[in-house]
MILUMSE-686318 format. One record per residue (C-alpha): residue in one letter; chain; x, z, y. Coordinates in steps of 0.25 Angstrom, whole numbers. Layout:
N
pt resn=a	chain=A	east=X	up=Z	north=Y
...
***
This chain:
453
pt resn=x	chain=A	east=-164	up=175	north=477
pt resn=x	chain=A	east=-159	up=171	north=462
pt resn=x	chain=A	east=-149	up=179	north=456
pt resn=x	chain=A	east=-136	up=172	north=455
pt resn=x	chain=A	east=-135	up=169	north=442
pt resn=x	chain=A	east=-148	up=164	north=439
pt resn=x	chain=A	east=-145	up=154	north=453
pt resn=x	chain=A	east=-133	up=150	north=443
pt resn=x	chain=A	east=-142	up=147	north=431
pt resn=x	chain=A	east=-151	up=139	north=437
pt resn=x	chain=A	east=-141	up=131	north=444
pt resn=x	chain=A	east=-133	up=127	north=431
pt resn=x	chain=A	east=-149	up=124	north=424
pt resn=x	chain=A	east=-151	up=116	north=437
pt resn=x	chain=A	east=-138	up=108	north=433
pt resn=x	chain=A	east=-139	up=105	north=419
pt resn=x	chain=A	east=-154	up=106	north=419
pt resn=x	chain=A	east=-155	up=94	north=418
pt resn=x	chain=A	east=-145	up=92	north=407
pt resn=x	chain=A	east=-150	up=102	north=399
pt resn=x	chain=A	east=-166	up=94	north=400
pt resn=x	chain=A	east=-157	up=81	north=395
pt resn=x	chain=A	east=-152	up=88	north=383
pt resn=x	chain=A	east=-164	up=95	north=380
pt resn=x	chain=A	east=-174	up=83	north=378
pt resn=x	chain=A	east=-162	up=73	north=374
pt resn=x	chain=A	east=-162	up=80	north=361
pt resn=x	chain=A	east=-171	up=78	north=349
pt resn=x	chain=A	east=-182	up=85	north=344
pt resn=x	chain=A	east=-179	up=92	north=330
pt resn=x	chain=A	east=-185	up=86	north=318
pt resn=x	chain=A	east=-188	up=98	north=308
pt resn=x	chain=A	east=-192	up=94	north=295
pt resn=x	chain=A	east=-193	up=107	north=284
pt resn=x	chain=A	east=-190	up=104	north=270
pt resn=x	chain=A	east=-200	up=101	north=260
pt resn=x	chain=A	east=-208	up=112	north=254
pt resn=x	chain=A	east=-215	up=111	north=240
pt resn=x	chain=A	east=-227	up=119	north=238
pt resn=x	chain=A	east=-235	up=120	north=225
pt resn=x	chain=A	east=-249	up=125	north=223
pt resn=x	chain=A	east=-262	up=128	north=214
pt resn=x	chain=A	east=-275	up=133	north=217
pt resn=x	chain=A	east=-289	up=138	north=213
pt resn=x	chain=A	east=-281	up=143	north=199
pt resn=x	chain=A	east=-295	up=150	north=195
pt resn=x	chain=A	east=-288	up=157	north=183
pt resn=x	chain=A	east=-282	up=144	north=176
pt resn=x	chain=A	east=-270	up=152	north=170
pt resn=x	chain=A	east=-272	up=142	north=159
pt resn=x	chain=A	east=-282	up=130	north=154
pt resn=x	chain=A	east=-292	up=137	north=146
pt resn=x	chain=A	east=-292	up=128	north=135
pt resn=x	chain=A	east=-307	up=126	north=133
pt resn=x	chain=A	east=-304	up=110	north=134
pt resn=x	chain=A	east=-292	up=101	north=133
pt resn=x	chain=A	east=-285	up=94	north=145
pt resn=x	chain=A	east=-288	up=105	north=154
pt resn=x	chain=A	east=-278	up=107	north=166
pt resn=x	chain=A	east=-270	up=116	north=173
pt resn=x	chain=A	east=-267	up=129	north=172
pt resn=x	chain=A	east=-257	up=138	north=177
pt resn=x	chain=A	east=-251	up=138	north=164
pt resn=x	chain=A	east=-248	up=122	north=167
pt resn=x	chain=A	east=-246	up=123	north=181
pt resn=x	chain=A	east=-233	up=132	north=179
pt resn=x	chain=A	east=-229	up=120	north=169
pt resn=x	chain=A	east=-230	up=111	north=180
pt resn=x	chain=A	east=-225	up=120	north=190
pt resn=x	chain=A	east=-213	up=123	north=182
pt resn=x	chain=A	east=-209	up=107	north=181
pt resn=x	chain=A	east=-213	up=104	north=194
pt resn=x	chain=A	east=-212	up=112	north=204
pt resn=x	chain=A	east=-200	up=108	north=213
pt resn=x	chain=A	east=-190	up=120	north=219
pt resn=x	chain=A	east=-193	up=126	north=230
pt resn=x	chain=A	east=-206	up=125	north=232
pt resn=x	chain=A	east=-219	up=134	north=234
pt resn=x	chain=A	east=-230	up=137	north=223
pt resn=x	chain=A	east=-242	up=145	north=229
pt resn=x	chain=A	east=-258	up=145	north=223
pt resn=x	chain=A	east=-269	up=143	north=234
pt resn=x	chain=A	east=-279	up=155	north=227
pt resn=x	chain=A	east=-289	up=153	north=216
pt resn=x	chain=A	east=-282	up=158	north=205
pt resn=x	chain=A	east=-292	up=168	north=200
pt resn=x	chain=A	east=-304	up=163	north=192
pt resn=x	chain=A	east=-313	up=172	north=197
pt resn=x	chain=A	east=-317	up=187	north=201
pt resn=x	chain=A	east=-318	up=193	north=188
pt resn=x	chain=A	east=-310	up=203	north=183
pt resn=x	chain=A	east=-304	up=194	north=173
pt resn=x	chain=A	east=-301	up=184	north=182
pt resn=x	chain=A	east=-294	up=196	north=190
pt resn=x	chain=A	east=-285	up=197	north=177
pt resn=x	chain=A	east=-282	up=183	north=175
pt resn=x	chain=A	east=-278	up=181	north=190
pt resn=x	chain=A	east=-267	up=193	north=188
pt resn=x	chain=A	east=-262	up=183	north=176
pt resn=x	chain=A	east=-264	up=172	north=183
pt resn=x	chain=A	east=-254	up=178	north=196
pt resn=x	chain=A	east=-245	up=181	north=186
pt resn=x	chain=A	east=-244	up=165	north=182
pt resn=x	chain=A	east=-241	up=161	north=195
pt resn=x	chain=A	east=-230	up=171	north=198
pt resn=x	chain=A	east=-224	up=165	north=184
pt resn=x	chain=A	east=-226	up=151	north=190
pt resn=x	chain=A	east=-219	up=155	north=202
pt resn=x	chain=A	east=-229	up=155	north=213
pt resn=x	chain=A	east=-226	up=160	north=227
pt resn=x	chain=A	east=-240	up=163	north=233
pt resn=x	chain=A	east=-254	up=163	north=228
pt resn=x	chain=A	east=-266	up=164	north=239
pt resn=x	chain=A	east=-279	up=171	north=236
pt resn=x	chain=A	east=-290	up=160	north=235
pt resn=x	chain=A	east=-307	up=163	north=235
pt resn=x	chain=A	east=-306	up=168	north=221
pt resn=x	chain=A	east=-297	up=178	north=224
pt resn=x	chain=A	east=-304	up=181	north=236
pt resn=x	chain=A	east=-315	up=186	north=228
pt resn=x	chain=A	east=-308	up=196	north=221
pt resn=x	chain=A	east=-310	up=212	north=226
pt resn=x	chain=A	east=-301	up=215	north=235
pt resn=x	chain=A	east=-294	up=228	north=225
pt resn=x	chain=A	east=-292	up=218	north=215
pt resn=x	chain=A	east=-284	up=207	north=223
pt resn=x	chain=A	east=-276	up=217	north=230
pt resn=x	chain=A	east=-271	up=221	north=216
pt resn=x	chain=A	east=-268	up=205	north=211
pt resn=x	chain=A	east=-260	up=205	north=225
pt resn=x	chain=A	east=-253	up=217	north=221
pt resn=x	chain=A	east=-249	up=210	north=207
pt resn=x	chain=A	east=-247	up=196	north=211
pt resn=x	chain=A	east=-232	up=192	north=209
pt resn=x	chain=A	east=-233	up=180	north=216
pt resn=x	chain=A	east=-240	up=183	north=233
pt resn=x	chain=A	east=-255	up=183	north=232
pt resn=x	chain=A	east=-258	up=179	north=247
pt resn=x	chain=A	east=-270	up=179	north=256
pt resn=x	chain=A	east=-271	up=180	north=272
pt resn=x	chain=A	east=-286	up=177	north=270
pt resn=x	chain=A	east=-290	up=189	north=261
pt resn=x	chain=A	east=-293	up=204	north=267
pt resn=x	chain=A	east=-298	up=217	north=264
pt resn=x	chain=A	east=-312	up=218	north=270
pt resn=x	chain=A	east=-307	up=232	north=277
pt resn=x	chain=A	east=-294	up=230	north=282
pt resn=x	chain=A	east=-292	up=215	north=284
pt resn=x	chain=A	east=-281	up=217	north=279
pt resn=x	chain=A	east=-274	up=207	north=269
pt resn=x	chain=A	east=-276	up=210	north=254
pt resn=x	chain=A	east=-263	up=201	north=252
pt resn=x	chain=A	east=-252	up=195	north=259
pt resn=x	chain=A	east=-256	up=184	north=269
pt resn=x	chain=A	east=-244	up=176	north=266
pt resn=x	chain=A	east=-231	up=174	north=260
pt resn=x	chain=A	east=-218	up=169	north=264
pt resn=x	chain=A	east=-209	up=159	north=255
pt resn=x	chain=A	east=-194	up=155	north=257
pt resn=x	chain=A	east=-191	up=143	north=250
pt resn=x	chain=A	east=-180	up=133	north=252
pt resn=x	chain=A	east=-176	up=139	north=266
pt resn=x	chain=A	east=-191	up=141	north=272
pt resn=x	chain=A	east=-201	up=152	north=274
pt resn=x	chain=A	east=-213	up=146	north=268
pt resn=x	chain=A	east=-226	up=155	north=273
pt resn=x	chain=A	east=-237	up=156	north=262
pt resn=x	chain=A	east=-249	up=160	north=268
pt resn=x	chain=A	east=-263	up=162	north=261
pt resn=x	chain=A	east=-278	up=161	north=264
pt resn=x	chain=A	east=-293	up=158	north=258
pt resn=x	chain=A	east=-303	up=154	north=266
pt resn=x	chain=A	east=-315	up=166	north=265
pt resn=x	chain=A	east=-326	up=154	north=264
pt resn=x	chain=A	east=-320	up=150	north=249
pt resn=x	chain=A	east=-323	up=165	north=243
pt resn=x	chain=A	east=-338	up=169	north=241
pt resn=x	chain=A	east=-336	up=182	north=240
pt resn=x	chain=A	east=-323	up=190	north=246
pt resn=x	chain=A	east=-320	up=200	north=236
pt resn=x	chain=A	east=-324	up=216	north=237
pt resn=x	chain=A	east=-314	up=221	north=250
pt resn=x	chain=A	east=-309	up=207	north=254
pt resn=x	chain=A	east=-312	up=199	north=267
pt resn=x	chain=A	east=-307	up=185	north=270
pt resn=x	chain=A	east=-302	up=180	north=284
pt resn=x	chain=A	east=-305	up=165	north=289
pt resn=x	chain=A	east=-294	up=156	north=287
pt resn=x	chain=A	east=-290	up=156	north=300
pt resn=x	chain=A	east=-289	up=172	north=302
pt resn=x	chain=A	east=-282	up=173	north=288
pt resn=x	chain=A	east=-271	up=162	north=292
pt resn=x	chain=A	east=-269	up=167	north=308
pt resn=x	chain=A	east=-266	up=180	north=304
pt resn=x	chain=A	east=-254	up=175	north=297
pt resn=x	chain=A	east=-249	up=162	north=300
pt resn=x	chain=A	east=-243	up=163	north=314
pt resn=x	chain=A	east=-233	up=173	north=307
pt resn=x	chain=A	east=-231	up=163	north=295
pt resn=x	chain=A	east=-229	up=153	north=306
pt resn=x	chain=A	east=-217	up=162	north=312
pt resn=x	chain=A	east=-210	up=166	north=299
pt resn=x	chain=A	east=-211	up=153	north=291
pt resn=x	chain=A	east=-207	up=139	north=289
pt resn=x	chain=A	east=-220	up=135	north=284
pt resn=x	chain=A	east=-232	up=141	north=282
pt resn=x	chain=A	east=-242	up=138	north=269
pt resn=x	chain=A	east=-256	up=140	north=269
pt resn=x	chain=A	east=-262	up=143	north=254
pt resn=x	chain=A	east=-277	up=140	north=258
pt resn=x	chain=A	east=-288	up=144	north=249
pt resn=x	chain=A	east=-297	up=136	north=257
pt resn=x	chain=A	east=-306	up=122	north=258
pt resn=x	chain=A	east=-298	up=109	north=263
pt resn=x	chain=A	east=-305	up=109	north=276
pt resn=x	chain=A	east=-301	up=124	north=279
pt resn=x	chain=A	east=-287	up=120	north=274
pt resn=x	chain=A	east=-288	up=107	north=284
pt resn=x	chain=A	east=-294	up=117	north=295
pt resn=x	chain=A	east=-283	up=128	north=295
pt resn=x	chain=A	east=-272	up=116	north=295
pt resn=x	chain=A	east=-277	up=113	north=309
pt resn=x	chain=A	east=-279	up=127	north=313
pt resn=x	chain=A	east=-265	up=132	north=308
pt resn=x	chain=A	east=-253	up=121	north=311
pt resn=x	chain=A	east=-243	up=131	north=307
pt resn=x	chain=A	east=-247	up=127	north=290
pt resn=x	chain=A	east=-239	up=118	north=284
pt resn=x	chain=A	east=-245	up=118	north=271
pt resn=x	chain=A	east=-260	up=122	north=268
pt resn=x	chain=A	east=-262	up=124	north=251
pt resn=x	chain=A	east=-278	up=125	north=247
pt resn=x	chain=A	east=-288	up=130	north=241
pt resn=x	chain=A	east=-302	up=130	north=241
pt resn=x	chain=A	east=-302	up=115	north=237
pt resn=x	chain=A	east=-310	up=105	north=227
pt resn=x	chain=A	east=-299	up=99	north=223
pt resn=x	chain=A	east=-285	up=96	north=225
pt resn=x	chain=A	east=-278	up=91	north=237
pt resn=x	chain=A	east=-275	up=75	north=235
pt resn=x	chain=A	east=-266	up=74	north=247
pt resn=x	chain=A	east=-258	up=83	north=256
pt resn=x	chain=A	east=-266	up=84	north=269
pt resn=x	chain=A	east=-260	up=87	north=282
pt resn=x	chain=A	east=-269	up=92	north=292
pt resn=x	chain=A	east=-263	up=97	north=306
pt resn=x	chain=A	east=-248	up=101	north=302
pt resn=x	chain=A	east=-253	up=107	north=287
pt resn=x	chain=A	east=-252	up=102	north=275
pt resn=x	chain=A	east=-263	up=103	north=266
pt resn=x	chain=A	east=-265	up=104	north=249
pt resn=x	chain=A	east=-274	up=110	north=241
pt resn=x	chain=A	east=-279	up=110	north=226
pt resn=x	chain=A	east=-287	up=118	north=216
pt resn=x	chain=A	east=-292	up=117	north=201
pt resn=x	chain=A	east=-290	up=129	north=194
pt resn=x	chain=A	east=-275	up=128	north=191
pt resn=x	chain=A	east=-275	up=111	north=188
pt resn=x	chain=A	east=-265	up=108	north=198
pt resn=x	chain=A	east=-252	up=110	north=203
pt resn=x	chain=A	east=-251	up=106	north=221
pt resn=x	chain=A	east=-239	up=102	north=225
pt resn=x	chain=A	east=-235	up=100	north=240
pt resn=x	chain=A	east=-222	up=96	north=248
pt resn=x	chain=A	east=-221	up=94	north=263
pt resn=x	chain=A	east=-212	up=95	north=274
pt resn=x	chain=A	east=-214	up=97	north=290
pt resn=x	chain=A	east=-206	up=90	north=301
pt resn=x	chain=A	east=-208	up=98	north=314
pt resn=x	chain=A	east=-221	up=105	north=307
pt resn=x	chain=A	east=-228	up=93	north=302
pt resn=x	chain=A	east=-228	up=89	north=289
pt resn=x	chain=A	east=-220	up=77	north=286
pt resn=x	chain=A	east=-220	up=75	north=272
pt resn=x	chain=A	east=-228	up=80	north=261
pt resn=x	chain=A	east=-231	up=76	north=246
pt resn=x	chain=A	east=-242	up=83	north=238
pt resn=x	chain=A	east=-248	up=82	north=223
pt resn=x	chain=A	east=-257	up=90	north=215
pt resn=x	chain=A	east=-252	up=90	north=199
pt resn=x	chain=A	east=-263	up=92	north=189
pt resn=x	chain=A	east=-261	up=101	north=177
pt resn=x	chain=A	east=-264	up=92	north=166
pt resn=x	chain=A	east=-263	up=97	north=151
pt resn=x	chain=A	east=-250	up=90	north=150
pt resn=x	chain=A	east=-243	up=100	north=159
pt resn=x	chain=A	east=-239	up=111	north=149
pt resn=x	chain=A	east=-245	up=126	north=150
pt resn=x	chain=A	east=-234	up=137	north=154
pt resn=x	chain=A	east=-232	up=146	north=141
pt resn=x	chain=A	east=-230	up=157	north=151
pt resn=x	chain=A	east=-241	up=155	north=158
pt resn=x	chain=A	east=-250	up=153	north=145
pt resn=x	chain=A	east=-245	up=167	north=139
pt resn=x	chain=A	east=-249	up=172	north=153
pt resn=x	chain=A	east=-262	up=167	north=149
pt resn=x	chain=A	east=-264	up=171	north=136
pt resn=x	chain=A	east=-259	up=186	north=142
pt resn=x	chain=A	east=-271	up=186	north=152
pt resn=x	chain=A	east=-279	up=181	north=138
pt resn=x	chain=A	east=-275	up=194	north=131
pt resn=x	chain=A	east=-277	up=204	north=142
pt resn=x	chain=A	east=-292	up=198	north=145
pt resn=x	chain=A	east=-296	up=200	north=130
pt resn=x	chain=A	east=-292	up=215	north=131
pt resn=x	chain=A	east=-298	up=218	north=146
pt resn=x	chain=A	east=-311	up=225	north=148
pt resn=x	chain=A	east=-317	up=218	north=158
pt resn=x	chain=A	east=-329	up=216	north=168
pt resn=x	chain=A	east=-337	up=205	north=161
pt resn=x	chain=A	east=-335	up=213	north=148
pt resn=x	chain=A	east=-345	up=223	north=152
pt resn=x	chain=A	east=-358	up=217	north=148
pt resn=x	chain=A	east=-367	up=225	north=156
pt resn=x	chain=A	east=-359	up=218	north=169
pt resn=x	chain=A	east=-369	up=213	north=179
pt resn=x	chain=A	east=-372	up=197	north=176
pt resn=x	chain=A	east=-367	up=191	north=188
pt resn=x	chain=A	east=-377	up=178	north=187
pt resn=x	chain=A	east=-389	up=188	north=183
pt resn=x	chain=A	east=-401	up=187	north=194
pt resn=x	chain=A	east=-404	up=200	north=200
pt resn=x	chain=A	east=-416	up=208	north=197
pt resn=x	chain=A	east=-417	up=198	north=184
pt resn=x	chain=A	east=-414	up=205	north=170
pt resn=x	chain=A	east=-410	up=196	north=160
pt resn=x	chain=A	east=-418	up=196	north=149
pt resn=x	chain=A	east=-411	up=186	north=137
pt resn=x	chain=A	east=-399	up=190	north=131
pt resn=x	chain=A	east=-388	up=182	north=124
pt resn=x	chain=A	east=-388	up=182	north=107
pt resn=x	chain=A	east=-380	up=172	north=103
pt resn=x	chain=A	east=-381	up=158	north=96
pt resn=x	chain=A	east=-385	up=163	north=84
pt resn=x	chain=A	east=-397	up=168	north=89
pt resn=x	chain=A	east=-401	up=153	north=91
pt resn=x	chain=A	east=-397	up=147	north=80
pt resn=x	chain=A	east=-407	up=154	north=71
pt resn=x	chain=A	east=-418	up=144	north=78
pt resn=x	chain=A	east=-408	up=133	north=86
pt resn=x	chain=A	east=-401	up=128	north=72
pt resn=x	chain=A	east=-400	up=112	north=77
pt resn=x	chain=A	east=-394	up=117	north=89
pt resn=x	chain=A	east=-385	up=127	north=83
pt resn=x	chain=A	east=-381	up=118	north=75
pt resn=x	chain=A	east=-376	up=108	north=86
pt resn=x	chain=A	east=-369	up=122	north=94
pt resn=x	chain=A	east=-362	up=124	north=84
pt resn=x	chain=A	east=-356	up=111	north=83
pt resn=x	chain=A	east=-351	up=111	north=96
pt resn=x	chain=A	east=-341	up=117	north=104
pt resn=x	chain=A	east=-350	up=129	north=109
pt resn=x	chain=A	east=-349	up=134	north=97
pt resn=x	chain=A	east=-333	up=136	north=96
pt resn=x	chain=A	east=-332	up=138	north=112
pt resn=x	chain=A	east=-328	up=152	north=108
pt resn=x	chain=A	east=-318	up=149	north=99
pt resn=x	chain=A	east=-311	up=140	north=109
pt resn=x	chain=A	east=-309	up=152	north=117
pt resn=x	chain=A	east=-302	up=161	north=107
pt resn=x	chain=A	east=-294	up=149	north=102
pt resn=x	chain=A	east=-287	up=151	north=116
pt resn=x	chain=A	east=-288	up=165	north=116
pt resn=x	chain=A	east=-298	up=165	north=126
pt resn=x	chain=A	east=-310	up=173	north=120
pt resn=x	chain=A	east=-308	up=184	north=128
pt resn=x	chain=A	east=-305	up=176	north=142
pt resn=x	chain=A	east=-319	up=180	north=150
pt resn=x	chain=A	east=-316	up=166	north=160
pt resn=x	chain=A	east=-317	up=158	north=146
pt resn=x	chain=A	east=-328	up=166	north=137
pt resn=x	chain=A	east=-340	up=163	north=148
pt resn=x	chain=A	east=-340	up=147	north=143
pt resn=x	chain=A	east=-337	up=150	north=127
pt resn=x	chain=A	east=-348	up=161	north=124
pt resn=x	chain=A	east=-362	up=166	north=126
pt resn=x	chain=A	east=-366	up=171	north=140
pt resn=x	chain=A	east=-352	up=179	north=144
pt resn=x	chain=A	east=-352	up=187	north=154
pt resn=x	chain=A	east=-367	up=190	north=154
pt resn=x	chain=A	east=-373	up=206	north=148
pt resn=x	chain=A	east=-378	up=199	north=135
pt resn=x	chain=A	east=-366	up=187	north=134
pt resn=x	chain=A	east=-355	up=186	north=126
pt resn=x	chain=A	east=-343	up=197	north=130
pt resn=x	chain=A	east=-329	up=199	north=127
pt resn=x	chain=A	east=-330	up=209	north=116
pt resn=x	chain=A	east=-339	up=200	north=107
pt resn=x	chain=A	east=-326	up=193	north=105
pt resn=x	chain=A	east=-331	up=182	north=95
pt resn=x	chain=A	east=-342	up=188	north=89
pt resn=x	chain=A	east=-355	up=184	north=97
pt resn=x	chain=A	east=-358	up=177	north=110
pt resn=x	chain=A	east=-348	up=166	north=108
pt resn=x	chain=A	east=-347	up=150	north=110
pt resn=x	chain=A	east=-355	up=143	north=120
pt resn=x	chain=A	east=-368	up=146	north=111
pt resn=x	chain=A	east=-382	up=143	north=115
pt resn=x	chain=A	east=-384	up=154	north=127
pt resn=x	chain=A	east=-373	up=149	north=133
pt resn=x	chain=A	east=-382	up=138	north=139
pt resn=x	chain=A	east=-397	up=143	north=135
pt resn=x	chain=A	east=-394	up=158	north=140
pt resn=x	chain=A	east=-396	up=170	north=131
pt resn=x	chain=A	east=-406	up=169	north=121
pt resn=x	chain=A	east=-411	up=183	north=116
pt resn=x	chain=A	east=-425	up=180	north=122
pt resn=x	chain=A	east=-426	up=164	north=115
pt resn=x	chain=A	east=-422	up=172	north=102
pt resn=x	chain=A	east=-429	up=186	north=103
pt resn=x	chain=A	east=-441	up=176	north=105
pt resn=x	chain=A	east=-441	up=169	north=94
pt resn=x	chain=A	east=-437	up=180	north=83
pt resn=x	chain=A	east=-451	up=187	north=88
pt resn=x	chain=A	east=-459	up=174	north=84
pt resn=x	chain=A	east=-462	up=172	north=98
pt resn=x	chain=A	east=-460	up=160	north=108
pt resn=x	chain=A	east=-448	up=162	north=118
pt resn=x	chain=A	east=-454	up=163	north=132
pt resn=x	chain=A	east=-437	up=163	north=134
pt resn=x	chain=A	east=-433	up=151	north=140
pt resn=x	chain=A	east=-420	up=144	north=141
pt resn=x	chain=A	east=-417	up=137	north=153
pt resn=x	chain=A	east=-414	up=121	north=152
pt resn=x	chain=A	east=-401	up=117	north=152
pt resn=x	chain=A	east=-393	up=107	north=158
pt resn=x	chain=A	east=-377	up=101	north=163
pt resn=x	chain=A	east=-375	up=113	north=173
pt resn=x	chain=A	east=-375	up=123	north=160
pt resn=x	chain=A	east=-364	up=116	north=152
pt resn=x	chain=A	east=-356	up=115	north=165
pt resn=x	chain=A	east=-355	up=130	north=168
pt resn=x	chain=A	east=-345	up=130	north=157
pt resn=x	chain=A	east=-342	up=114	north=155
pt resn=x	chain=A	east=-336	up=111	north=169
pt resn=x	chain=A	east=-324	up=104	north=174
pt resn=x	chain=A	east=-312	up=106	north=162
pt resn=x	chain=A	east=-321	up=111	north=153
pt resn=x	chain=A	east=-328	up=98	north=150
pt resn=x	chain=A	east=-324	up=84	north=149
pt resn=x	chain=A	east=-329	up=85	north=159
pt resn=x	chain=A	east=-344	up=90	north=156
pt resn=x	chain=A	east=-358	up=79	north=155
pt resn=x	chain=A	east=-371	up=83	north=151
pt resn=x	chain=A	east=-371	up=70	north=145
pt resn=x	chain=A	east=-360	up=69	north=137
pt resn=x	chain=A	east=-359	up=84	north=131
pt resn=x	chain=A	east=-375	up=87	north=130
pt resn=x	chain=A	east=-375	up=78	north=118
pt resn=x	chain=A	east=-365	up=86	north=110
pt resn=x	chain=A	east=-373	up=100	north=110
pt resn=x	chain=A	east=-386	up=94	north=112
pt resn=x	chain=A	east=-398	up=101	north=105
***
């Protein structure tokens, strides 16, 4: 038997059921349209605090990208990097990755995910970068190898112009050779799971900063609907349209600091409705910041002063053979010139033969990410090191193509014929230096006759 007041309830429900059904599905369904939000982004920065200068007309730069970003940049609006800001794993590209984060807290970023480069770094010494980082330093993706635990925040969380905007980042493990010492990387999928249903919860949007190939980016839009934006990453080249896959959004771009992304989008009822998306190259036209420059010539000075790995010239060769001793040692272009006078002659009326002087003309001498490509056999045991300032070893002399010569010459000062032989050379030696700015771009052809001998 029903209790009495329930009897009552469901005799007034039976009565105006049917009322209540009418005014129920008379009315209409909600249109929610969220505002526009503006996101800007780089990528793939490889240490470009500034243009290096070997060659005029050479873009970008952080230095012009806070120019541009200081003109252009519409408020409010997001500014976040996609990873691939250091150059390398050295440890003075470790120093000029801490200048570098300083630059982008100056220009205002809000977030910067961990990209393949930084993912190959030990794990003490990114735990220390985190630690100084002004600006978030984000990664759902990198771990310590013990713990599994994350070396730094998964994600961030951004209010701006009435919204909680969630930033999460992630690299996919298949764009790092090598993990560094102590750190693991989780798929995609397992580094994204474990955060985005929270994201999800808490957020009004939630962005994916993706170090990671287009068809991964194109993949995880299908896997994950709750992604309104998906920003990349381990691209070739720059996006040239915005992309929506499933209910994403997708962008990317690269190229060591040349350009600026810029996105905007809104959803109705969690699709996106509307969206406009451009990519703005920094030509030389765009000023360089003088902050950004002094910034520069900072990390300059502090380089010139720093003992530091590459220094030490009984370091082990990292392209030697194991098991092979090398047996020719570097001496210099003067060595040659006692026997080569023609072709000394034409060295010495080329740019080679000053390639040192354009480095300490912009205070540069002492940078080791310039030296390798204006001196003789850097970073090898017998090359040209730090503490040899201008003295010896210098310019792009003859062993920087034919390899050292102490063999050839110790031959020939005996009265004997060199058994020593230099190998043939050809395009792919010029290119290891003269490649992409730094030629015009570079042809056999055309700059073979200008030091031919």
């Amino acid at each position: 038997m029903q209790k009495p007041f329930v009897a009552a309830i469901l005799a007034v429900l039976a009565l105006v059921g049917g009322g209540v059904f009418l005014l129920l599905s008379s009315r209409k369904p909600e249109t929610l349209t969220s505002p526009e939000l503006t996101v800007y982004f780089t990528c793939d920065t490889q240490g470009r605090l500034e243009p290096c200068g070997c060659f005029t007309g050479q873009l970008g730069g952080l230095t012009r990208a806070r120019s541009w970003l200081t003109n252009n940049r519409q408020s409010p609006s997001l500014l976040v990097d996609i990873g691939g800001a250091i150059a390398g794993e050295q440890d003075y590209h470790v120093i000029q990755w801490g200048y570098i984060l300083e630059a982008y807290e100056k220009m205002g970023y809000q977030a910067l995910n961990l990209g393949a480069r930084e993912g190959m770094l030990p794990l003490a010494t990114l735990r220390e970068m985190i630690g100084q980082s002004e600006v978030p330093l984000l990664s759902a993706s990198l771990v310590d190898a013990n713990s599994r635990e994350p070396i730094a925040p998964p994600h961030t969380q951004i209010e701006i112009d009435g919204r909680t905007i969630g930033l999460l980042g992630v690299l996919d493990p298949r764009s790092v050779p090598t993990p560094g010492e102590g750190l693991a990387i989780l798929s995609l999928d397992d580094a994204i799971s474990r955060h985005l249903p929270f994201l999800a919860e808490e957020c009004d949007e939630v962005i994916l900063l993706a170090f990671a190939t287009e068809s991964e980016m194109d993949r995880l839009a299908n896997e994950f609907y709750e992604l309104a934006l998906i920003v990349g990453g381990d691209v070739k080249q720059a996006s040239q349209t915005a992309r929506q896959v499933n209910q994403s959004l997708i962008v990317y771009t690269t190229n060591q600091a040349r350009t600026v992304g810029r996105v905007s989008f809104n959803r109705q009822d969690g699709r996106i409705r509307q969206a406009s998306y451009d990519i703005h190259m920094l030509y030389p036209k765009v000023p360089q910041d003088p902050e950004l420059i002094a910034l520069s010539q900072e990390f300059k000075k502090f380089i010139s002063t720093t003992r530091l790995d590459i220094d030490n010239p009984h370091r082990m060769d990292e392209n030697a053979i194991p098991g092979v001793a090398t047996t020719a040692e570097y001496v210099g272009s003067e060595s040659c010139a006692q026997c080569h006078m023609e072709e000394t002659r034409i060295w010495k009326n080329s740019r080679h033969s000053q390639a040192f002087a354009t480095l300490i003309h912009r205070d540069s001498q002492a940078d080791p990410t310039c030296i390798g490509c204006h001196t003789v056999g850097f970073g090898t045991p017998t090359g040209y090191q730090r503490a040899f300032g201008d003295s010896k070893l210098t310019d792009v002399g003859c062993e920087s193509c034919h390899g050292p010569g102490s063999e050839h010459v110790s031959s020939w000062q005996a009265g004997r014929k060199p058994s020593f032989q230099f190998r043939p050379l050809g395009p792919g030696d010029c290119k290891s230096c003269h490649y992409g700015e730094f030629s015009r771009p570079f042809d056999w052809d055309t700059f073979w006759p200008h030091i031919a001998h």
